[in-house]
N, C-alpha and C positions, 0 to 999 in steps of 0.2 A: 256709325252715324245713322244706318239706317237698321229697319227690322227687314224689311224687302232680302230676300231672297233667292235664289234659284229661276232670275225674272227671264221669262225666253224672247228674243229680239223683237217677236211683234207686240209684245203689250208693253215693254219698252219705248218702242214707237209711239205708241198709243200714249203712253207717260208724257214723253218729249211733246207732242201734240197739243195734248192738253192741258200743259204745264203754260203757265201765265209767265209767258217771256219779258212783257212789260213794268212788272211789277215793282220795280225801282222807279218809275214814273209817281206812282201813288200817289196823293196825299195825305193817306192815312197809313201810320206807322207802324199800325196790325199789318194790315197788308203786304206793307215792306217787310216784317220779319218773317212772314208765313212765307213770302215767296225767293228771299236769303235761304231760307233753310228747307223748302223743296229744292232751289237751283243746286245746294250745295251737294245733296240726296243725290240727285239726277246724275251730277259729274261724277261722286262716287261712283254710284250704279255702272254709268256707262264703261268703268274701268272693269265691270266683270261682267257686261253681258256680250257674247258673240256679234263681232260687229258694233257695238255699242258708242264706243266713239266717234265715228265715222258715220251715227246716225245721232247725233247728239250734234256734234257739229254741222251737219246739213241743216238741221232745224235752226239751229244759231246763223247760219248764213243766211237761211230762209227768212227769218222772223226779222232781222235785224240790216235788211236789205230795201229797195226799194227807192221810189220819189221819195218818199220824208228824210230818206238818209242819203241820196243823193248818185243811188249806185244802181246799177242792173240788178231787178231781182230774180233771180234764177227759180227753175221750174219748182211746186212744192215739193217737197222729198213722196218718193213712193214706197209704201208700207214692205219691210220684205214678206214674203212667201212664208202663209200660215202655216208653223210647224204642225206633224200632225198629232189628233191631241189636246191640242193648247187650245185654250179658247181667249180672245181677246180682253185685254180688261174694260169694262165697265164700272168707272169712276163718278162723281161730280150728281148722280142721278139724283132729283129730287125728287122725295118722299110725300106724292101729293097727297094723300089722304093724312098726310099730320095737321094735326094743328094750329101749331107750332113748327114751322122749319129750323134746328139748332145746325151751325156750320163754324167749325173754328171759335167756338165758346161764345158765339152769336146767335143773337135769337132771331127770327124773323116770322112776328105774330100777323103780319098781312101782306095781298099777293098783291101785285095789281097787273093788270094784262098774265098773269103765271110767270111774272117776277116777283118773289119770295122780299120785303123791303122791311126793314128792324124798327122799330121807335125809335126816337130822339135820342142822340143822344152827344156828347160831346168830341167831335174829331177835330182834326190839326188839318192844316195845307200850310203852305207858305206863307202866306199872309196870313195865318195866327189861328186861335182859335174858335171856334161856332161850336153850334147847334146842328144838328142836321140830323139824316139817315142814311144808312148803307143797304143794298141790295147784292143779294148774291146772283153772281154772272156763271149763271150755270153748262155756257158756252163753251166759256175758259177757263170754268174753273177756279173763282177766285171773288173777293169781295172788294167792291168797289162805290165808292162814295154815289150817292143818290140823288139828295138834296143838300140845299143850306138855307135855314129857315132862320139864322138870326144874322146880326151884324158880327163883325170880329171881334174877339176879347184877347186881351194881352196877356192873359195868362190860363189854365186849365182851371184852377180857383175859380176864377171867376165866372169863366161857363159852368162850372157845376154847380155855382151861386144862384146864374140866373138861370139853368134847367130846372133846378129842385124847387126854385122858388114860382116858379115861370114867370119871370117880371123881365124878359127880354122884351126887346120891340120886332115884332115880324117880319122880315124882308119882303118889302111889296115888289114883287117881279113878276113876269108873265107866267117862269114856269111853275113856282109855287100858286099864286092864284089859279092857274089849272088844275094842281094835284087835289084843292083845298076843292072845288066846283068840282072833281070826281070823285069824289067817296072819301079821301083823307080828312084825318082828325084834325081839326085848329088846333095847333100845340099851345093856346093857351084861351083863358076862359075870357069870352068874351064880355064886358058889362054893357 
């Protein structure tokens, strides 16, 4: 399942850490299969790394803890002791002198504050489909919805009808009118 191997307990850690424990939250379906299939990587993994379980489940206890769940959150997990040797991994880093930042076969042609944010383009939530952009959360690790710049469409057809045509209507809200008054592109041509 995975190509990973020979991983030594601290960048393991470091894996579990910045591994996007939320990521069944989403509402973009990229995101949920990219983070299905690190979580599923991870559980492998932890079955062959020294202690690996035992530190895969503390993050689980950790992450999934708390007010919002309704339970005591226990302290964060602490890293074990740098084998010697090994050097930690270093994941997620963005590549600031591109251009162009690509992550998970996403493109991401502009920053704003040095978050990395894609063009328009068609995602899902619950309530249906839009328009919008994704930004890479380079925190966590992981790609998370931005904005939503149109109204809802009942089907993926039809937002790609009104993206390529750009004949949606623009969602007048505060936080788009801010992005549009900070340097973002009008997604569509004004007359």
């Amino acid at each position: 399942m995975s190509n990973v191997t020979n991983v030594d307990p601290v960048t393991f850690f470091t894996m579990c850490e910045r591994h996007d424990w939320y990521y069944a939250f989403s509402d973009d379906h990229r995101v949920w299969r990219a983070g299905e299939e690190a979580s599923k990587k991870l559980q492998a993994l932890a079955k062959t790394v020294d202690g690996g379980q035992e530190i895969h489940s503390a993050w689980s206890k950790y992450m999934f803890s708390g007010e919002p769940w309704g339970t005591v959150r226990p302290a964060k997990p602490e890293a074990p002791s740098q084998a010697p040797g090994v050097v930690g991994l270093e994941c997620n880093q963005l590549e600031k002198d591109m251009d162009v930042f690509e992550k998970d076969g996403v493109q991401f042609p502009m920053t704003f504050d040095d978050i990395p944010v894609s063009d328009l383009q068609c995602l899902q939530s619950a309530a249906g489909w839009y328009i919008g952009r994704v930004c890479w959360n380079d925190e966590f690790g992981f790609i998370e919805p931005y904005s939503r710049e149109s109204e809802y469409f009942g089907n993926l057809e039809a937002a790609e009808v009104a993206l390529a045509s750009k004949s949606f209507e623009v969602r007048d809200c505060i936080e788009n009118n801010w992005m549009y008054s900070n340097g973002f592109p009008y997604p569509i041509d004004e007359e």
